[in-house]
C-alpha positions as CSV (number, residue, x, y, z in Angstrom):
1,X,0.0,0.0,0.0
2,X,2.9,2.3,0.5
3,X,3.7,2.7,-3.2
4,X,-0.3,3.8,-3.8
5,X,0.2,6.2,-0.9
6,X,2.9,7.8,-2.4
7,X,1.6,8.1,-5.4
8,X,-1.2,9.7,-4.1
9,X,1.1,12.6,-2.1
10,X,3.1,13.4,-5.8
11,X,-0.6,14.2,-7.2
12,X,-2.1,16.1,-4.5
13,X,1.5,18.2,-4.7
14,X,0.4,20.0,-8.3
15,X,-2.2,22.9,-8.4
16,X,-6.0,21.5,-9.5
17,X,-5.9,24.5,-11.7
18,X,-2.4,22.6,-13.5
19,X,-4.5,19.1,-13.6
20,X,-7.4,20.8,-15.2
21,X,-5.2,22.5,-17.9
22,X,-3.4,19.1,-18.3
23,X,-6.3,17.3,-19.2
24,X,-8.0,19.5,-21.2
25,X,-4.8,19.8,-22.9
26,X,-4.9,15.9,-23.8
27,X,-7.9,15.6,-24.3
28,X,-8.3,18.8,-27.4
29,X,-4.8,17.1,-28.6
30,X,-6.7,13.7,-28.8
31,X,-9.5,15.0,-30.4
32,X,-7.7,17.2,-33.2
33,X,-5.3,13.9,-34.0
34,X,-8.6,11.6,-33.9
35,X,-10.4,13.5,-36.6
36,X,-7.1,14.2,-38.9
37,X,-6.6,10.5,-38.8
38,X,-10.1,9.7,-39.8
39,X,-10.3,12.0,-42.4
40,X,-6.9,10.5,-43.9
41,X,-7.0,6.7,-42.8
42,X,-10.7,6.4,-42.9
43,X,-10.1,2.6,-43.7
44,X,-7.7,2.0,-40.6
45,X,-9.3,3.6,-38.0
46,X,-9.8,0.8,-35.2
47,X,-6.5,-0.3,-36.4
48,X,-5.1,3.1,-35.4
49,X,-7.3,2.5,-31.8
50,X,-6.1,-1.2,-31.7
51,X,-2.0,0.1,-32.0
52,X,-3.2,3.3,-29.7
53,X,-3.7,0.8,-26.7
54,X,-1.1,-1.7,-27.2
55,X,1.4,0.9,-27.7
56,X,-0.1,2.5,-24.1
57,X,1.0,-1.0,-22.4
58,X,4.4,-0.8,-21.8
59,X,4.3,2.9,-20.0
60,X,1.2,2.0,-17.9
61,X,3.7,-1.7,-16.8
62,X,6.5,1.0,-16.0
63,X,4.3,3.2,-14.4
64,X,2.4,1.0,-12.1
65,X,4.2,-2.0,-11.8
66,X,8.3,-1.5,-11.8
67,X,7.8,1.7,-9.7
């Protein structure tokens, strides 16, 4: 439980005002690359989501697990 605790004391460290901002940030980012690569990859698209999720794998392992 102690590495959940601590990562809970690193997030409550940053402004809410700096999370907000972050995640709006990712989320207009997502949205603008999303509809450039559906306009030019219409036929690929959930292989584009497919490669998205496996390619988020290895940072979420690093992040939660080795840690």
């Amino acid at each position: 439980m102690a590495w959940l605790e601590e990562r809970f004391k690193k997030f409550y460290k940053v402004p809410l005002s700096i999370h907000w901002l972050h995640t709006i940030a990712y989320f207009v980012v997502g949205v603008g690359v999303g509809v450039l690569l559906e306009n030019y990859l219409k036929p690929f698209g959930w292989w584009i989501i497919l490669l998205g999720v496996v390619l988020l794998i290895p940072g979420a392992y690093k992040y939660w697990i080795e840690k």
